[in-house]
BALONU-335930 format. One record per residue (C-alpha): residue number from 0; residue in one letter; x, y negated, z. Coordinates in steps of 0.05 Angstrom, whole numbers. Example, Ala and Ser with C-alpha at 12.3 -4.5 7.8 and 13.67 -1.06 7.14 Angstrom:
! residues 2
 pos code     xx     yy     zz
   0    a    246     90    156
   1    s    273     21    143
This chain:
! residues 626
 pos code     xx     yy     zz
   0    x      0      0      0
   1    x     55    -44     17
   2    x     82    -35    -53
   3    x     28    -43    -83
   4    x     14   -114    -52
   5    x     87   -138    -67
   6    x     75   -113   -134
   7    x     13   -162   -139
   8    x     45   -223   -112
   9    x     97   -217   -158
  10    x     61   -214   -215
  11    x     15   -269   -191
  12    x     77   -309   -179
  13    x    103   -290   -250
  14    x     42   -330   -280
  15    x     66   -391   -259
  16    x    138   -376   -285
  17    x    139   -345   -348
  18    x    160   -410   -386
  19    x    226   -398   -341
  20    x    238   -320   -346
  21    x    254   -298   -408
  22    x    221   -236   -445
  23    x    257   -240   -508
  24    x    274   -168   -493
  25    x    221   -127   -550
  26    x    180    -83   -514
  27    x    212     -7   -536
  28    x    180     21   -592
  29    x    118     65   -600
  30    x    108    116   -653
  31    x     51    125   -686
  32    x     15    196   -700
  33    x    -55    196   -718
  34    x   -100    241   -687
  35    x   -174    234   -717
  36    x   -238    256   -684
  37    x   -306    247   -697
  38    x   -351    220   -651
  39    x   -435    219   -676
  40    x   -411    220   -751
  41    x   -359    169   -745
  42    x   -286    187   -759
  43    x   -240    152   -701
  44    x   -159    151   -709
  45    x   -126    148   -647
  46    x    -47    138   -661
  47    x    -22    142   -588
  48    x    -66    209   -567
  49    x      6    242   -562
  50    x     29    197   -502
  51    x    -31    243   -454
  52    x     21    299   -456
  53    x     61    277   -399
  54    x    107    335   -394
  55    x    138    317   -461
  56    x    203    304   -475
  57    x    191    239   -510
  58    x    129    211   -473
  59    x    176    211   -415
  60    x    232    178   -457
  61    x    189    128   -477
  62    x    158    124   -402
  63    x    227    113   -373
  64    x    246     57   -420
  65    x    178     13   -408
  66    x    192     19   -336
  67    x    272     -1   -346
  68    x    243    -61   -377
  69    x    193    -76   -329
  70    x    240    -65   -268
  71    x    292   -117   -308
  72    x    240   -168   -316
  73    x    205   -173   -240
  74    x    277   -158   -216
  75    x    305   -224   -246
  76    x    236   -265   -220
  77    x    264   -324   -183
  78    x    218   -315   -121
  79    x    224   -247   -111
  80    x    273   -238    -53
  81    x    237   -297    -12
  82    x    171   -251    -28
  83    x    211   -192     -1
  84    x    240   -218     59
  85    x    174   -259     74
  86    x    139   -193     78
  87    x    181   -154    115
  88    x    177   -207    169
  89    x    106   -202    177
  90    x     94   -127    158
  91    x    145   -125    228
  92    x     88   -172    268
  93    x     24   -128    244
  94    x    -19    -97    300
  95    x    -48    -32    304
  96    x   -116    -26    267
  97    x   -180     24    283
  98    x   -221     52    236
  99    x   -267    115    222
 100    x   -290    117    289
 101    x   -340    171    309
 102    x   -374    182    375
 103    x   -389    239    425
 104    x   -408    238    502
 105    x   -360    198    538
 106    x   -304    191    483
 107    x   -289    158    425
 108    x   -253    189    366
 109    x   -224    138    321
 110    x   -158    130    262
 111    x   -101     88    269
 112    x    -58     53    241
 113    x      2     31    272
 114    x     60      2    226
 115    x    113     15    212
 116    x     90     84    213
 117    x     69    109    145
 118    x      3    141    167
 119    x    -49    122    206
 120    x    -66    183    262
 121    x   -118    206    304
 122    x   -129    186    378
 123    x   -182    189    427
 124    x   -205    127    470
 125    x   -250    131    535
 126    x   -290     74    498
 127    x   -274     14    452
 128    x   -250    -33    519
 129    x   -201     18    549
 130    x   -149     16    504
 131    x    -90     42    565
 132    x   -141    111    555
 133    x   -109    121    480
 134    x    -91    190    468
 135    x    -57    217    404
 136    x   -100    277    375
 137    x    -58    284    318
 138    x      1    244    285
 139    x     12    263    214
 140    x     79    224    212
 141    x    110    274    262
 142    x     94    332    226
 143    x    124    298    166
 144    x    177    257    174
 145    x    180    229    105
 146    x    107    202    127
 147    x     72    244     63
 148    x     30    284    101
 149    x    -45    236     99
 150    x   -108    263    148
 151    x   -167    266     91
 152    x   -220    261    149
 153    x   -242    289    210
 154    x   -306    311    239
 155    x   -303    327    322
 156    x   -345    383    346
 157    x   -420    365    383
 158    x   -376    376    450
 159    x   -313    341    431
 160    x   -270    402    450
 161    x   -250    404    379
 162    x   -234    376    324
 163    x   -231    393    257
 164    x   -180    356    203
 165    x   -163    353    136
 166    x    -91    342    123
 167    x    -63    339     47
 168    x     13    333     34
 169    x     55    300    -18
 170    x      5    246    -39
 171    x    -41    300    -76
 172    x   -112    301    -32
 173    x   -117    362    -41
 174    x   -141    383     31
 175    x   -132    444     75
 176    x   -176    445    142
 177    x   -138    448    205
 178    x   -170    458    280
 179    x   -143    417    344
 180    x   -156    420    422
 181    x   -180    346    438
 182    x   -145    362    500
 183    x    -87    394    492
 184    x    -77    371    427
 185    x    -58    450    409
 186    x    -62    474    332
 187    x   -118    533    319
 188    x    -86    584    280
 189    x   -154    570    235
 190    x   -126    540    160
 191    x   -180    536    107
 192    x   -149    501     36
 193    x   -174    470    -18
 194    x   -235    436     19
 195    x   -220    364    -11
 196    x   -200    339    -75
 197    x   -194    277   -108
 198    x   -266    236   -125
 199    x   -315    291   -104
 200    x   -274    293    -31
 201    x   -296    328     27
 202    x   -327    344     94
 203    x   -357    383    148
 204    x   -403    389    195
 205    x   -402    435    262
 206    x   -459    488    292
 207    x   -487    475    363
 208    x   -448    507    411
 209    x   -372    488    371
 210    x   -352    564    350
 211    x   -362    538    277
 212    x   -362    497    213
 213    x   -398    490    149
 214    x   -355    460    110
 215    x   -348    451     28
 216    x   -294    485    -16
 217    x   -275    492    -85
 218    x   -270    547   -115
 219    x   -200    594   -104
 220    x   -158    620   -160
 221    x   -202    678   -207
 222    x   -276    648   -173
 223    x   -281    608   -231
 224    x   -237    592   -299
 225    x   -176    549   -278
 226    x   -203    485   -317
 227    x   -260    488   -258
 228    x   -225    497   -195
 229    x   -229    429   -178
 230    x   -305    419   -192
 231    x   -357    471   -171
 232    x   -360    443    -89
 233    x   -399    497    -47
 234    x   -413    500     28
 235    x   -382    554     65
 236    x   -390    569    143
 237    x   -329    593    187
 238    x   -330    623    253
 239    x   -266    594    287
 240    x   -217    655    306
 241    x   -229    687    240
 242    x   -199    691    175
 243    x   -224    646    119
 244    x   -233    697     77
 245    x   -283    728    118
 246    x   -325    653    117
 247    x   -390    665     84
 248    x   -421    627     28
 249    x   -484    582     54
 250    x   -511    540    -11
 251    x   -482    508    -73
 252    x   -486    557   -131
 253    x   -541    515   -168
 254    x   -510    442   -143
 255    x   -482    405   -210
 256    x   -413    422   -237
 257    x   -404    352   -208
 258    x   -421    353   -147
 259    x   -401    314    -89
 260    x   -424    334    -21
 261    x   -424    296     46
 262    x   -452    345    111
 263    x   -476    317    185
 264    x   -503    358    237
 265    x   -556    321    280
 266    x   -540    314    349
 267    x   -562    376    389
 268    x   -534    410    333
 269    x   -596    445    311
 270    x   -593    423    246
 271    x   -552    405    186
 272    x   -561    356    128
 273    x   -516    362     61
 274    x   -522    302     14
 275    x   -506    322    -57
 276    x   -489    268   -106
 277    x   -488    289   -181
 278    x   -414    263   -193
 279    x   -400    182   -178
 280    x   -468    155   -215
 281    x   -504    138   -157
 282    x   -560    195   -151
 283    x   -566    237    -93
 284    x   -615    306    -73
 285    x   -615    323      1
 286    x   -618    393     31
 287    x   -638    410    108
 288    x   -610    478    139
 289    x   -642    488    213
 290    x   -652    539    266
 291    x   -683    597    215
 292    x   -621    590    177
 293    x   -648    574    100
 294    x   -629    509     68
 295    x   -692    479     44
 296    x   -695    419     -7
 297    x   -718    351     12
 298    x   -704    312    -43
 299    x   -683    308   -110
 300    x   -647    268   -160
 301    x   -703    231   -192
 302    x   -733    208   -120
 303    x   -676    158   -117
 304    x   -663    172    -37
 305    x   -589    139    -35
 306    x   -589    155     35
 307    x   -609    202     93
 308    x   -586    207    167
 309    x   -615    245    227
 310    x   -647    211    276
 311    x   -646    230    361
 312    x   -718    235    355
 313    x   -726    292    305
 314    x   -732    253    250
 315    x   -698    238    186
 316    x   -692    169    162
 317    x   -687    152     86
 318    x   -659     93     41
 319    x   -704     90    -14
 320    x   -699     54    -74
 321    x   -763     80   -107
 322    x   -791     21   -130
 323    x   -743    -23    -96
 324    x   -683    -32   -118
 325    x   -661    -70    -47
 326    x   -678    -10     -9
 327    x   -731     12     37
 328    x   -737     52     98
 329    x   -770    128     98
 330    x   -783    165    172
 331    x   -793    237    157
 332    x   -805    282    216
 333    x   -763    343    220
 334    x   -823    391    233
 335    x   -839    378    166
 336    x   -782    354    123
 337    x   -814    348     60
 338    x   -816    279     21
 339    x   -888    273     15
 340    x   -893    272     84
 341    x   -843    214     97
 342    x   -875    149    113
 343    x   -849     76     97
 344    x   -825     34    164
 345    x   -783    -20    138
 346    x   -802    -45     65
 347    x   -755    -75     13
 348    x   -742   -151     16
 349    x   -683   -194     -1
 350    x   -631   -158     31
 351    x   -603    -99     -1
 352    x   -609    -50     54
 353    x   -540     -8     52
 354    x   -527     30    121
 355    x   -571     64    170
 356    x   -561     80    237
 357    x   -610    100    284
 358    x   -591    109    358
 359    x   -638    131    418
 360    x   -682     80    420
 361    x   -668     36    351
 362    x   -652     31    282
 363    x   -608    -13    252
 364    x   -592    -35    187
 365    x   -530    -56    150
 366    x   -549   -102     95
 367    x   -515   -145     30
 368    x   -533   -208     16
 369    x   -504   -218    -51
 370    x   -429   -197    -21
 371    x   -429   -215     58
 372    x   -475   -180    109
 373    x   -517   -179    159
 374    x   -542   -119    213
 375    x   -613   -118    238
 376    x   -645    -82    290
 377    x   -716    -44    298
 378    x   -760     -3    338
 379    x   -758     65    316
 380    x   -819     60    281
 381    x   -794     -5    240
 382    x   -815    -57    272
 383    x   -789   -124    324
 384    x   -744   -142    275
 385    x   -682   -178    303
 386    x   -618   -197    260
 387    x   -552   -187    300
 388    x   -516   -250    289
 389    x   -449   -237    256
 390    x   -391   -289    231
 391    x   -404   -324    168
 392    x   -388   -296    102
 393    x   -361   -228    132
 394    x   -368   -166    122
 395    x   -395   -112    158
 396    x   -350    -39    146
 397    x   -372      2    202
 398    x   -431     20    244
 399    x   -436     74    293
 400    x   -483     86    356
 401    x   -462     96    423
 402    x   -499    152    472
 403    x   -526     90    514
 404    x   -562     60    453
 405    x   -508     10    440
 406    x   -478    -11    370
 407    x   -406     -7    352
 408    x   -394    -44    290
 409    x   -317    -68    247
 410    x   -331   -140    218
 411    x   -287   -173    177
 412    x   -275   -239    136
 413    x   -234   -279     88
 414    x   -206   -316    146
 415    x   -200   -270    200
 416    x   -180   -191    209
 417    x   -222   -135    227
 418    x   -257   -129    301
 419    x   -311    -77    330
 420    x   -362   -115    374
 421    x   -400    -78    415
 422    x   -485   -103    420
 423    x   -516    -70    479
 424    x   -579    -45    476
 425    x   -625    -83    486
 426    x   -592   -148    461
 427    x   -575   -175    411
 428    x   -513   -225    416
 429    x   -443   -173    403
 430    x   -383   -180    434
 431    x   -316   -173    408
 432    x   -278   -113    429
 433    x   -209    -89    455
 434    x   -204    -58    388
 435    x   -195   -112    339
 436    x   -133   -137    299
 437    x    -83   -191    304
 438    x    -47   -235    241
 439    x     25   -246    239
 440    x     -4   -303    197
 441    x    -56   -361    214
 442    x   -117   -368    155
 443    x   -152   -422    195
 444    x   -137   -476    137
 445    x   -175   -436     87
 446    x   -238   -453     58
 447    x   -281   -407     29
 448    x   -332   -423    -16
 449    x   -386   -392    -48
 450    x   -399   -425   -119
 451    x   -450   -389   -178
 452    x   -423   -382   -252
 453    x   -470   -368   -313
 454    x   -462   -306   -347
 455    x   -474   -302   -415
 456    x   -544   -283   -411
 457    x   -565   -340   -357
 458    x   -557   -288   -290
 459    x   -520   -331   -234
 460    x   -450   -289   -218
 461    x   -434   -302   -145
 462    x   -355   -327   -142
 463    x   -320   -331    -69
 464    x   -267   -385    -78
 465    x   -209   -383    -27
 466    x   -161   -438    -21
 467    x   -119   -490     25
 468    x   -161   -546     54
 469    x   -156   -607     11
 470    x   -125   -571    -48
 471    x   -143   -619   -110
 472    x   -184   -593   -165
 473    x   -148   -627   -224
 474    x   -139   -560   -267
 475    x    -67   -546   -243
 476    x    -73   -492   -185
 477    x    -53   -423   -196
 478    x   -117   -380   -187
 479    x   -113   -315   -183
 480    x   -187   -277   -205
 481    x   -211   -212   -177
 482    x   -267   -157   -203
 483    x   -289    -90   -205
 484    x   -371    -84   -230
 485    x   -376     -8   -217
 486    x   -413     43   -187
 487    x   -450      6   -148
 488    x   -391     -9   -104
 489    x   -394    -84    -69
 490    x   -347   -129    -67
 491    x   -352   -157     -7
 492    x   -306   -195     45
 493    x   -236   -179     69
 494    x   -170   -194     99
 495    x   -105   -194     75
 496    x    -53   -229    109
 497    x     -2   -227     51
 498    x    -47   -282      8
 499    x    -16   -331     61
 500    x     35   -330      9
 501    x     -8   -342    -54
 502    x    -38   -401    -13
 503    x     25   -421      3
 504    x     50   -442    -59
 505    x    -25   -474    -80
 506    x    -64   -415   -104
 507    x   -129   -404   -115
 508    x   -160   -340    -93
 509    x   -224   -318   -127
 510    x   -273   -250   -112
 511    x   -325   -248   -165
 512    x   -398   -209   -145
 513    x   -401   -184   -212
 514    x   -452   -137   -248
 515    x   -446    -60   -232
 516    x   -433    -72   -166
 517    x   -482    -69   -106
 518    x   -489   -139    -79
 519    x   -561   -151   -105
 520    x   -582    -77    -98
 521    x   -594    -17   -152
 522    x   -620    -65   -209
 523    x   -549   -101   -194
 524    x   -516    -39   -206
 525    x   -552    -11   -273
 526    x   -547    -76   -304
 527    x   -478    -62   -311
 528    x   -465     16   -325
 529    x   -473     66   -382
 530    x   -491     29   -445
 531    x   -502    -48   -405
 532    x   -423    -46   -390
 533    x   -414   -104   -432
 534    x   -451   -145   -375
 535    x   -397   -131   -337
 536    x   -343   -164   -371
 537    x   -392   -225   -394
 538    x   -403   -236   -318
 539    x   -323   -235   -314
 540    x   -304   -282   -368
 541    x   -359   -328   -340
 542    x   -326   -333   -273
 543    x   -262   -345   -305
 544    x   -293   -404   -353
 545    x   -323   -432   -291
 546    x   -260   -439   -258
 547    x   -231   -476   -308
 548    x   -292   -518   -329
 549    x   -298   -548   -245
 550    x   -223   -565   -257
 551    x   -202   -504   -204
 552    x   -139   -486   -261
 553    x   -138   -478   -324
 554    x   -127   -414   -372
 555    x    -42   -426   -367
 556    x    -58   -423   -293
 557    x   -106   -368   -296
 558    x    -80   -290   -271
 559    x   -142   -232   -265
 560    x   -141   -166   -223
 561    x   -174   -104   -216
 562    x   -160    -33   -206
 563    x   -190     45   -221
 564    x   -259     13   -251
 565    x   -235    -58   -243
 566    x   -176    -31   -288
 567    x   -224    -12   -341
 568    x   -241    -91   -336
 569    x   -168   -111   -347
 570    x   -157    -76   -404
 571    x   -229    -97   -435
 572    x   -214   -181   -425
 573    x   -141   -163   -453
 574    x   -179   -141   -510
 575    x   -236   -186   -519
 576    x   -212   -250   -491
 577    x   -136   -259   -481
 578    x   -142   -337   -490
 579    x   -169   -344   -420
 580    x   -104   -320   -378
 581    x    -38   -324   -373
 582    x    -24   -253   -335
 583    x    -60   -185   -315
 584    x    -50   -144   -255
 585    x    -86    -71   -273
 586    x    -81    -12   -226
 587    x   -101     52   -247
 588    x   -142     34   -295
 589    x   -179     85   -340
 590    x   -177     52   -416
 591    x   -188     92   -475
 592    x   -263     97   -452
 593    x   -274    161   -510
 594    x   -232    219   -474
 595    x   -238    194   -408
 596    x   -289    253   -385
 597    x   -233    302   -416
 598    x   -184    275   -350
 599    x   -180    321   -292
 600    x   -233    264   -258
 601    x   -267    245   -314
 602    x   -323    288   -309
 603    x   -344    257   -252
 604    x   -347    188   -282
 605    x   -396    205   -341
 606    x   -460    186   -295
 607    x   -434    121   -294
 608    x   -399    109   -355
 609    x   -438    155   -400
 610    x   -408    203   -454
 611    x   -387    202   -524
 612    x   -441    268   -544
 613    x   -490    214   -526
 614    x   -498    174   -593
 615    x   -530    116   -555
 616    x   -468    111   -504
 617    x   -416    127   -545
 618    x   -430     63   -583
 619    x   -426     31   -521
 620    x   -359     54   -497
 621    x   -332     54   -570
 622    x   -350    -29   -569
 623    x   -305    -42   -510
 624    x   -257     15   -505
 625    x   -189    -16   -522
C-alpha cells in the first residue's frame, strides 16, 4: 500500500513537471501480429493479443524494457527523494488502526494494524475503551517474517472459545482455514485449503455449541476440470478434530458457476443464512439452513433482496430494492421464512439505505446520501425514527451491535482519520472511542466542498473538492481527479494522510460520485453498467470540464485516477478525450473490454460489464474498449 501511494504522488507530482523532465527516450517497440476474431458478424484484429502470454520469452523482454524506462523516468523526477524521505517520516508517526471488528459476550474481536509491521493481526479487546485488555489472537507477521502471510477473514465461534481464520501466503488469496484458542492462542491441528479466492472470496459461519463450521470451498484437483477450480464455491461443514476430507457437502451444486457466497449464523446458533451473489453484478438469492437441517430458499435473484441479516428476535430483516431503488426494509419471521410472508417496516425515501443491523431491542440503518452518510435508529418494528448524528461529510465503514443493545460504528472523513463511537442504547448522541486513529499530519486547513457538474445528458455528478483554505481559483492549481462508476460500489469519504503533500504544494484534490456507483441507490448503479457504461465516462469528463470551467486548473494542470474498474475509466478518457489531462494514474485496470471474461476473474465481471455473445453488449464494450 505504501508503494502504491508513493507511486501516486509521484506521478501526480510529475504533472506539474513534465516540461522539465525529459522523455525524449522512444518508448521500446511493440510488434505487431494480428489475431482476428469475430464478434456478432464483425471481424475484429487485435495486433497485441500475443502480449496475454506472460510466460513468453519476448512478452517478458518487452515487459522488462517498459519498466527500465519507467523506473529511469520517475527515478530522475526532481521531487522524488523529498517525497521519499517525507513519507518515511510520517509512515514512522502512524498509530495503530482497528477494523473488522465482530462481537461476542464480553469480548471484542477486532484486526489491526500496527506499522511498521506489514500485516495487520488479530487481537481481542474486553470492549472498545479498554485498550491495556489487548490481546494478540494471531500475528501473521510472526509466522512470516517477510510479512507475506495476509489473514483473509475471520469468523469467532457463538462462544468465543474459537476462532476460525483464513490465512493466504505469498500475496495470492488463495485461503486455507486455520482454527485458534481465543485463549491460549494454540493452533488446531484443523487445516481446510482453498476456501477463498480472489473476487468470489470467502467465509464461514459456526454451529451452536462451537464443534463446527460450514464454510465454502472450491473445488479440489479432479472435482471439476482445472479451468474451474477457482469458480464452482460450495458450502461444506467440518467437525473440528477431523480430517477435511471427511467434511461433508451441505448445498451449492445448483448455485451459479459464479457464485459468491457470504454465511452468518444467528445468534443462538440455531440457524444459518448463506447469501449467494451471481458473480459481482449486484444480484443476490438467500438460503436459510435451521434446526431440521435442510437449506430452504428464501429468495431469488429476480426479488432484488441486496441484503439479509438475522435478527435477536427470530426474525430476518431484508434490504429490498423491489420497487425502490433506495432500499426498503422487509421483517420476515423465521417460523416462516418465505418472502411472501415478509412485511415492509421501513419504506424507501431519499436515503439509499446500505447496512442493517438490528440489535436486541433496535434496528439501525447505514445510509448514502449521494457519497457521505448517515445511521438511523428504529424500533424493531420500523418505527421512532431517530438519525444518530455523525460528523459532516463522513463516512460511515462499520456497524456492529453490542450484547447491551449498544452501537459500535468506524466514521471517517476527508479531514480527520477513522474512530468507533459507541451510541448506547437508548440514546442517541455517540461518543468517540479508545479505538480511533491519530495523524502524523494536521488536515484542519482543508476545505471540502461539495460542488454538482453536468453530465452530458443534464444528470447533476456530485464532485467533493479538497483543497488549502484560501487557495485561489485562477486556473493554475494542480488537481488531481478521482473515479471508479462500478458495481455499485460508493465512493464515499476517506482519509489519507499522505495528500498533506499534494496540498502542500497547491493541489487540488477531487472525488467524483459518478454513475455505476451506489451513492443515489440501484438506479445510480444501472445507469452506468452493461450497455449504459458510456454514462460513466460522460459523468467523468464532466467533472473534469467543470473543474476547469470554475477556474479550479486547467487541462495542463489536470492529472485523473482510478484503479480495477476505475482503471477501465483511465484507459477509456485516454482514448476518448486525451485533450483534457496532462497525466493518468491507472491501477489494475482491466482494458481490452472483449476478452476480459476469458481472465482467470473475468467471469465474474460479465454481470456487470456484459459479454461479447450478447450482440446488444458487445456493441457496447466494443464502443469504449481501447
Amino acid at each position: 500500500m505504501r508503494a502504491n501511494l508513493f507511486l501516486s504522488l509521484l506521478a501526480t507530482a510529475a504533472a506539474l513537471m513534465l516540461n522539465n523532465v525529459s522523455l525524449a527516450e522512444h518508448a521500446p517497440d511493440t510488434p505487431k501480429k494480428p489475431v482476428a476474431t469475430e464478434y456478432n458478424g464483425l471481424t475484429v484484429e487485435d495486433p497485441y493479443q500475443w502480449l496475454e502470454n506472460n510466460d513468453d520469452s519476448q512478452v517478458k523482454a518487452w515487459s522488462s524494457a517498459q519498466n527500465q524506462r519507467t523506473r529511469k523516468y520517475l527515478d530522475s523526477l526532481p521531487d522524488r527523494a523529498a517525497i521519499e524521505k517525507q513519507l518515511s517520516d510520517w509512515y514512522a508517526k502512524t498509530s495503530p488502526s482497528y477494523f473488522s471488528l465482530v462481537s461476542r459476550p464480553g469480548i471484542l474481536f477486532a484486526m489491526k494494524f500496527q506499522p511498521p509491521k506489514q500485516q495487520p493481526m488479530l487481537v481481542t479487546l474486553a470492549s472498545a475503551d479498554d485498550l491495556k485488555s489487548e490481546k494478540i489472537v494471531l500475528d501473521p507477521n510472526v509466522l512470516d517474517t517477510k510479512g507475506a502471510t495476509t489473514i483473509d477473514w475471520f469468523v469467532p465461534s457463538l462462544d468465543a472459545k474459537c476462532v476460525a481464520v483464513s490465512l493466504s501466503t505469498g500475496g495470492s488469496e488463495d485461503g486455507t482455514l486455520h482454527f485458534y484458542e481465543t485463549a491460549t492462542d494454540k493452533a488446531l491441528p484443523d487445516a481446510i485449503g482453498h476456501v477463498q479466492y480472489p473476487t468470489a472470496g470467502g467465509s464461514a459461519a459456526w454451529n451452536a455449541d462451537g464443534t463446527g463450521v460450514y464454510y465454502t470451498r472450491f473445488p479440489r484437483k479432479g472435482e471439476r476440470p482445472d479451468a474451474d477450480l477457482n469458480f464452482y464455491q460450495q458450502i461444506y461443514f467440518h467437525k473440528l478434530g477431523t480430517p477435511d476430507t471427511d467434511d461433508t457437502y451441505s448445498i451449492g451444486k445448483d448455485f451459479p458457476r459464479i457464485a459468491e457466497i457470504t454465511l452468518q449464523s444467528s445468534r443462538d446458533g440455531k440457524y444459518i443464512l448463506a447469501t449467494v451473489a451471481n458473480g459481482d453484478g449486484g444480484d443476490f438469492e438467500h438460503f436459510l439452513l435451521g434446526s431440521e437441517g435442510i437449506w430452504k430458499q428464501i429468495t431469488q435473484f429476480s426479488d432484488q433482496i441486496k441484503l439479509a441479516r438475522l435478527g435477536r428476535d427470530d426474525a430476518i430483516y431484508l434490504l429490498s430494492r423491489a420497487e425502490a431503488p433506495r432500499g426498503k426494509i422487509l421483517r420476515l419471521p423465521l417460523e416462516v421464512p418465505e418472502l411472501r410472508n415478509a412485511a415492509e417496516i421501513v419504506s424507501a425515501g431519499e436515503a439509499v439505505i446500505e447496512q442493517i443491523v438490528p440489535s436486541n431491542d433496535a434496528l439501525y440503518t447505514g445510509d448514502l446520501l449521494g457519497g457521505p452518510s448517515q445511521i438511523r435508529r428504529f424500533d424493531l418494528n420500523g418505527k421512532n425514527a431517530t438519525v444518530i448524528p455523525i460528523p459532516q461529510i463522513s463516512s460511515v465503514q462499520e456497524m456492529l451491535a453490542l450484547e447491551n443493545g449498544s452501537l459500535l460504528f468506524r466514521d471517517v472523513s476527508y479531514t480527520a482519520p477513522a474512530a468507533w463511537f459507541q451510541c448506547s442504547a437508548g440514546k442517541t448522541e455517540p461518543a468517540k472511542t479508545a479505538l480511533r486513529s491519530t495523524s502524523p499530519v494536521s488536515l484542519a486547513d482543508i476545505e471540502v466542498r461539495r460542488e454538482l457538474a453536468t453530465s452530458k445528458d443534464g444528470t447533476k455528478i456530485p464532485l467533493n473538492i479538497l483543497f488549502r483554505k484560501g487557495t485561489k481559483r485562477d486556473g493554475q492549481n494542480p488537481t488531481l481527479l478521482y473515479g471508479y462508476g462500478g458495481y455499485g460500489i460508493s465512493m464515499s469519504p476517506n482519509f489519507d494522510f499522505t495528500r498533506r503533500l499534494w496540498f502542500n504544494r497547491g493541489g487540488v484534490y477531487v472525488v467524483a460520485n459518478i454513475r455505476g456507483g451506489g451513492e443515489f441507490g440501484e438506479e445510480w448503479h444501472k445507469a452506468g453498467n452493461l450497455t449504459k457504461k458510456q454514462n460513466v465516462f460522460d459523468d467523468f469528463t464532466a467533472a473534469a470540464e467543470y473543474l476547469i470551467k470554475e477556474k479550479y486548473t486547467r487541462s495542463e494542470k489536470l492529472a485523473i485516477q482510478g484503479g480495477s474498474n476505475g482503471g477501465l475509466l483511465m484507459g477509456a478518457l485516454i482514448t476518448q478525450r486525451p485533450d483534457l489531462f496532462r497525466a493518468v494514474v491507472s491501477s489494475v485496470g482491466i482494458y481490452d473490454m472483449l476478452r476480459v471474461e476469458l481472465a482467470p476473474n473475468g467471469a465474474f465481471n460479465v454481470t456487470e460489464f456484459g459479454t461479447v455473445q450478447n450482440p446488444e453488449q458487445f456493441k457496447a464494450l466494443y464502443a469504449y474498449s481501447p
